[in-house]
N, C-alpha and C positions, 0 to 999 in steps of 0.2 A: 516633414513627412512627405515624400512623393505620394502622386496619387493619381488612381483610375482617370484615363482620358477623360475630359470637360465636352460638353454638348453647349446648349444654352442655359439662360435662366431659368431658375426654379420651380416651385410648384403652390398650391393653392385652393381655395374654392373659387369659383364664379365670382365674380363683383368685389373681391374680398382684396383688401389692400394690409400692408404689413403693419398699419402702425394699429392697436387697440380700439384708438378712438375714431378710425373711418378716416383717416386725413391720410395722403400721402407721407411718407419720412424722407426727410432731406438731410443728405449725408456729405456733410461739408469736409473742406480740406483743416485739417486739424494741423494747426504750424507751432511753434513754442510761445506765438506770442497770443494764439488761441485761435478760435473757429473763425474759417474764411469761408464765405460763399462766394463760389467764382461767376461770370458771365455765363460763362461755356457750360453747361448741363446737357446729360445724358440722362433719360427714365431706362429705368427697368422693373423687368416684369416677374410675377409669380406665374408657375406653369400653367394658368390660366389663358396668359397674355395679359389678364389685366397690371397696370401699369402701378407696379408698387412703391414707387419713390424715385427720388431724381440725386443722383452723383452729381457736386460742385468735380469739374475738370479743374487740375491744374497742369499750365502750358509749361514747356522748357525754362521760362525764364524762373517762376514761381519756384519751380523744383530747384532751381539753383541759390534764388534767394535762402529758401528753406534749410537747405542744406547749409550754406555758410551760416545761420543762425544758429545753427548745432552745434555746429564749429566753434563756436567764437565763445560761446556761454560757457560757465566755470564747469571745471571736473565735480562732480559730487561725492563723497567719500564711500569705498564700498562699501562701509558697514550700513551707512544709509541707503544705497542701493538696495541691500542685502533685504535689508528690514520694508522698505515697500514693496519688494517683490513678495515677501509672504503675507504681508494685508493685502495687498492687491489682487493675491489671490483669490481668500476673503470676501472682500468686497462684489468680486466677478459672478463670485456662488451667491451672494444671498444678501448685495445691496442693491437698493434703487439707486441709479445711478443718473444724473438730468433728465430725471423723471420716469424712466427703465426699469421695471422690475426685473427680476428673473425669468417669472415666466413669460413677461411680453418680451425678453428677449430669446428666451426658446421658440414662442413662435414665430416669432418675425423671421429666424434662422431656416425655421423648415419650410415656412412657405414660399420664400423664396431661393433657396436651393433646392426643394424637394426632395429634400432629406427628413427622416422617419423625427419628431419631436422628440423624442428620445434620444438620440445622438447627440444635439443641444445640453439635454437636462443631464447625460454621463459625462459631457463638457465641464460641464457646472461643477464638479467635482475633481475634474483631472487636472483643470486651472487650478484650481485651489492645495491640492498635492502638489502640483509642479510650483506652485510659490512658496509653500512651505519649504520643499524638498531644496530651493536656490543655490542656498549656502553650501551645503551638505554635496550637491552635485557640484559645484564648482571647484571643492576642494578634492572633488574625488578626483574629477580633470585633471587639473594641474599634475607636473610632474614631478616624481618622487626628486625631491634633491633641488628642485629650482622656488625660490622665493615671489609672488606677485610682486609688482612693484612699492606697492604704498607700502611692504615691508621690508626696503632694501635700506641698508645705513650705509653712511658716508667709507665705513673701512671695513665693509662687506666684500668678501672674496670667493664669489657662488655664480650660480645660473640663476637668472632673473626670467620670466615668462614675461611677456609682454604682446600688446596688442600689436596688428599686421597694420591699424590703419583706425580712426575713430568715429568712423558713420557705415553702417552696412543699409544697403537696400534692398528691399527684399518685393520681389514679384509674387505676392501671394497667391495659389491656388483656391478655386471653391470648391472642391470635393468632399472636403472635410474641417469642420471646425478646428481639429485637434491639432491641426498643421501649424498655427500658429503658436503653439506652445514651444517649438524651435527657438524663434526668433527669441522668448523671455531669458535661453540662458543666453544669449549675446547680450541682454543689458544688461544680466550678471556680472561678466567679464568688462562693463564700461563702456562699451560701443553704446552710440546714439541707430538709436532705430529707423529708418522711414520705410511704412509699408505704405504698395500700392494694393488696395484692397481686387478681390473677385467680384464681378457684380451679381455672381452667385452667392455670395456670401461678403458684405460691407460687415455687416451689426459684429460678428467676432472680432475685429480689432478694433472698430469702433469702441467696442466697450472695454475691450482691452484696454485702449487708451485714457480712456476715463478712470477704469479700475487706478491705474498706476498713477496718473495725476492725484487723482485724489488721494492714497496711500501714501504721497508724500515723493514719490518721483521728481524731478527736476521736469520742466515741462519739455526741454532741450534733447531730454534724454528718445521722445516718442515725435513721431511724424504721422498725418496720416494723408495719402499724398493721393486721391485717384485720378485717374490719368487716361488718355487712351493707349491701344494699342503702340500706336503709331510713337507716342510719348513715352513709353515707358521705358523702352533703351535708354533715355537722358537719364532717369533713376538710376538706372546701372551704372553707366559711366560716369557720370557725376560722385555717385558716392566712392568712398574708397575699396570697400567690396561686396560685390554682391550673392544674392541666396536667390536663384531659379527656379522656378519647378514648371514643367510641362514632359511631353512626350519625349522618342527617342531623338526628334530634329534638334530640341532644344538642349541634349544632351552632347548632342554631336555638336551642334554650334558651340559651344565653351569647352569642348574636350582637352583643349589646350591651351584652356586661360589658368592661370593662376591667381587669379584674382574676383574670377565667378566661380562660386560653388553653385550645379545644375542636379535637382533632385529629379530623378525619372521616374519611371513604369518599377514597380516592385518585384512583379513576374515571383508572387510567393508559391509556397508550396507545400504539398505533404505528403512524406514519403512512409509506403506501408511495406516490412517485407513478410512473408508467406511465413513467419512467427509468430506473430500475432493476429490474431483474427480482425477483420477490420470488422466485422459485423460487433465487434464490443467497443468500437470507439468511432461509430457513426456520429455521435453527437459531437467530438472533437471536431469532424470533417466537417460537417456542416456549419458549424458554428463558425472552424478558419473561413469558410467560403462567403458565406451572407451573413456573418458581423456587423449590425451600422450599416447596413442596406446593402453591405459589398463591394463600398467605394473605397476603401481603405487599400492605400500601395500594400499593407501588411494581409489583407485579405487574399487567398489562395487563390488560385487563379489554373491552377494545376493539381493535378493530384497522379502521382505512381505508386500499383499497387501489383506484389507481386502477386496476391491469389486471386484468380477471379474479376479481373478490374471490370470485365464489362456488368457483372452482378454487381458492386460498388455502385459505379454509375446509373444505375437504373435504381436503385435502391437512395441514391443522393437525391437523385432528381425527383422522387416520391414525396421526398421529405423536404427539399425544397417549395415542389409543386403545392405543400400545403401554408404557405404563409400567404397571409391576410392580403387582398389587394385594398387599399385605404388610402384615404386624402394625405398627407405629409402630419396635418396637424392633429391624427386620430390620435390617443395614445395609445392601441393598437399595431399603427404601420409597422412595416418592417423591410419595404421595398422602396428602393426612390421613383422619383412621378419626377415625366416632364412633360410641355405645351405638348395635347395631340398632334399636330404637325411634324413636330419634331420628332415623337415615337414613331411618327409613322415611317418615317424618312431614315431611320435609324432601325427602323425593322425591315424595311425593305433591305438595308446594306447587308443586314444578318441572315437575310432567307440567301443573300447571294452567296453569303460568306459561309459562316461556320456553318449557318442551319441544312447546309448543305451538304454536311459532312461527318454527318453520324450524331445529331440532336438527339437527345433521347427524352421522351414523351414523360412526363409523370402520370403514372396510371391511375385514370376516374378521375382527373382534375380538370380536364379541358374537353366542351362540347364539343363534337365536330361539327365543323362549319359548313354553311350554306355552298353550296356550288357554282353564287356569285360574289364568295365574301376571300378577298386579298388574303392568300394564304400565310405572306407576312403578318397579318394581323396576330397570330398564332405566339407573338414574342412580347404584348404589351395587353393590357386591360384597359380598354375605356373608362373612364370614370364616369364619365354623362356630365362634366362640369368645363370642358376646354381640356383637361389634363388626363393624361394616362397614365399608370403605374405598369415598369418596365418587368415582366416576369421573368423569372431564374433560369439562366439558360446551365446544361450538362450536353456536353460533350464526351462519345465514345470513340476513343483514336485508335490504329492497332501500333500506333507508336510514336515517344516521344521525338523523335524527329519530325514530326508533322509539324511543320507552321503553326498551325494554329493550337498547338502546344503552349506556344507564349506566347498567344492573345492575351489583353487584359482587354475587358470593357467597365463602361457606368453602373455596372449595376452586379448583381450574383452571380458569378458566371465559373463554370469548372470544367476543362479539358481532361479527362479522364486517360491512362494511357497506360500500357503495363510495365511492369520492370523487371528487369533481369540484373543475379550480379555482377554481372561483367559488364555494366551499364553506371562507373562510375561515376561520384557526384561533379567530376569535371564536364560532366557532358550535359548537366542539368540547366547548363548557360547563369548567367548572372540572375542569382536569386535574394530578393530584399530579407525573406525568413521563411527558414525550412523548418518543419516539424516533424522529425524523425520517428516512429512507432514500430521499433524494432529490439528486440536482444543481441542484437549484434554490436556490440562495445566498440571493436575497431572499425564501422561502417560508420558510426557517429562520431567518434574521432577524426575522421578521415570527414566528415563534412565538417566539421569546425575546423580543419586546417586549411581548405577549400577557399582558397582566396577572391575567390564568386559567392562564396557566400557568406553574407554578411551576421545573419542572425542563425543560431542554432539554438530548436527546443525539444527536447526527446518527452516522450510519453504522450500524456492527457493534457499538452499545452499548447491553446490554440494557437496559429502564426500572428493575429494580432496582439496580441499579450506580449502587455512594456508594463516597466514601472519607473519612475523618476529617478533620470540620477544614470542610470544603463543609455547603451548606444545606441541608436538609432539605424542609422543607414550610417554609422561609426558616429565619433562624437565629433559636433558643430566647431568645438576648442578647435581639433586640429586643423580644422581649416582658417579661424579666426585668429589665431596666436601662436606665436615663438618661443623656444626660448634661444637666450644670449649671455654673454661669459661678464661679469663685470667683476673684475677686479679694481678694490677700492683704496690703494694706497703705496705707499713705499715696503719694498720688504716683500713683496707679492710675488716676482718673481723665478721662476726654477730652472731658467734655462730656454734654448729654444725652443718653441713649439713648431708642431707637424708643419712641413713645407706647403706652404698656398698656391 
């Protein structure tokens, strides 16, 4: 799952540290032959700044070790794969894991990424459908007509699929828990794993990796590598391919690898035309927009609406404007929190930027401010604890050409803009999932043939709405696997084949 631009570390109460029992957590490098604590340690923080735990580093060499250990260890068969993948799902929802509940690992999740407890606990359940769903998705993958390998015979005369490569490394993002349910169908298909954790988010593959050990996984098959910046390119290059996610630099830097797959900006959307009334499916809008706090690549980020848009926008922003501001671990939240410094600093870039360009107010939500109080402050809530929760921003454009059209930020945020139909969806630029709310059958056609864009949903379906087994930003297969011709004996062949 790409996802909303990364700030710092996450969020918290005052004094409060991730683990239950008041101790810092120490998040070691997890290799096949089990936990390593390295010399090299980095702490990070919950958006408090207090210091919630310390990442074992592992240097260039360690990741090279690691990875030929991966290598070298036997295949496991896929049905065994198959079958840990769905108890490890399982287990992710609703075991203690080296001492881990569920819920101490919901909160340990939001206080240090500053995401709403709730994002965690609908984790808790998407793991456990995507490990059931495994099997079922992998054979959907696969291509009509081509055999995996463990079921090719000796005088077999077919297309066999097969892997690019048997270790991928994956840079994972903290935006969202859910990103990591990517990498589980790669151990589907046999690839050994090594993730380099967020230090916005460790505990989701942490426990991931427990989940799967324990379920019976090969321990060869999982990695858990963290690393610094500076080190993490060796992840890349070392393994045999890799899974990226960052902004459009990082898209641009692999644009032309084939051998990195770089997950971006989502730049989602929802399209209304002058059909439908949008005032009867405010709650679709809203809901694509500030979903899981609004960090999701699949969260809307834009909105075209042919009646009325600036009445939409002012009307979103209302209804935005009334979610809870609250600590990450409320179960109320609904908005991400990070260190006040960082809101602060993040609010000033937004008074220069978008708030400059048609903000619109949510009416009765916000006091007006003192006539020495930083008018940037107008984009975040104090909490009175070190941490701020970042408030909903709505943008009114008088056109989807405006830049700040396909802005994405951390947090809820929606560029409003009108539409016209002579304003086809090639011009909507690359979009992760569009959510059509139109009668117009050949307008929706015409965005699902739309080679920019990737997800099409018509009606009352928000843009983050997946379900296991469906594509994503396309499916992970085709960038992980092949297929190839293997003919298996005498008698096979018809003549010459096509000139090379």
């Amino acid at each position: 799952m790409p996802g909303r631009p990364e700030t710092a570390a996450g969020a918290g109460q005052a004094g409060a540290t991730t683990d239950t029992g008041g101790a810092p957590d120490d998040i070691t490098v997890e290799r096949p032959s089990g936990p390593y604590r390295s010399a090299a340690r980095t702490t990070f923080t919950d958006a408090t700044g207090t210091p919630a735990g310390e990442l074992s580093l592992a240097p260039p060499l360690l990741i090279r070790q690691v990875l030929n250990e991966m290598r070298a260890a036997p295949e496991q068969p896929a049905a065994e794969r198959l079958a840990a993948l769905a108890r490890a799902g399982e287990l992710f929802a609703t075991a203690t894991l080296d001492g881990e509940t569920p819920d101490a690992y919901c909160r340990r999740q939001a206080l240090v990424s500053g995401l709403p407890v709730s994002v965690a606990r609908r984790t808790l359940d998407r793991v456990a459908r995507t490990g059931r769903a495994a099997a079922d998705t992998l054979a959907a993958q696969r291509p009509t007509g081509a055999v995996p390998l463990d079921a090719l015979s000796a005088g077999d005369t077919t297309a066999v699929w097969v892997r690019k490569g048997d270790v991928l490394g994956v840079l994972a993002p903290g935006n969202h828990p859910a990103t990591h349910l990517e990498w589980l169908g790669a151990l589907a298909l046999g690839y050994r794993v090594a993730v380099r954790p967020s230090q916005r988010d460790p505990f989701t593959p942490r426990r991931l990796v427990r989940a799967l050990r324990e379920a019976g996984l090969a321990p060869a098959y999982t990695a858990l590598l963290p690393t610094t910046h500076e080190h993490a390119e060796a992840l890349v290059e070392q393994a045999d391919l890799g899974l990226v996610y960052g902004g459009d630099g990082v898209v641009a830097r692999y644009a032309d690898s084939r051998r990195v797959l770089a997950q971006g900006p989502g730049r989602s959307k929802v399209l209304i035309t002058r059909d439908v009334p949008w005032r009867d499916h405010l709650d679709t809008v809203a809901d694509s927009v500030a979903a899981d706090a609004g960090v999701q690549c699949l969260n809307a980020s834009a909105v075209l609406c042919e009646d009325d848009p600036r009445g939409l926008a002012r009307a979103l922003a209302d209804r935005l404007g009334r979610l809870p501001l609250l600590p990450p671990d409320h179960p109320d939240a609904a908005l991400p929190v990070r260190p006040l410094d960082e809101a602060r600093r993040l609010a000033r870039q937004l008074h220069d930027t978008v708030g400059a360009v048609g903000a619109v107010d949510p009416a009765g939500t916000r006091p007006a401010a003192a006539p020495d109080t930083d008018p940037a402050e107008r984009f975040f809530a104090d909490l009175g604890d070190g941490s701020a929760a970042l408030r909903p921003l709505v943008v009114s454009l008088d056109s989807p050409r405006d830049p700040h059209f396909g802005t994405e930020l951390p947090f809820p945020y929606a560029a409003v803009a009108p539409w016209t139909p002579d304003l086809r969806p090639s011009a909507f630029g690359r979009t992760l999932s569009l959510t059509v709310l139109s009668e117009d059958a050949s307008l929706v056609r015409e965005c699902v043939a739309s080679p920019l864009i990737r997800n099409v949903h018509q009606g009352d379906v928000p843009t983050h709405w997946t379900r296991p087994g469906l594509p994503h930003d396309g499916s992970l297969a085709e960038f992980l696997m092949e297929s190839k011709t293997y003919a298996g004996g005498p008698g096979t062949a018809a003549g010459p084949g096509p000139a090379g």
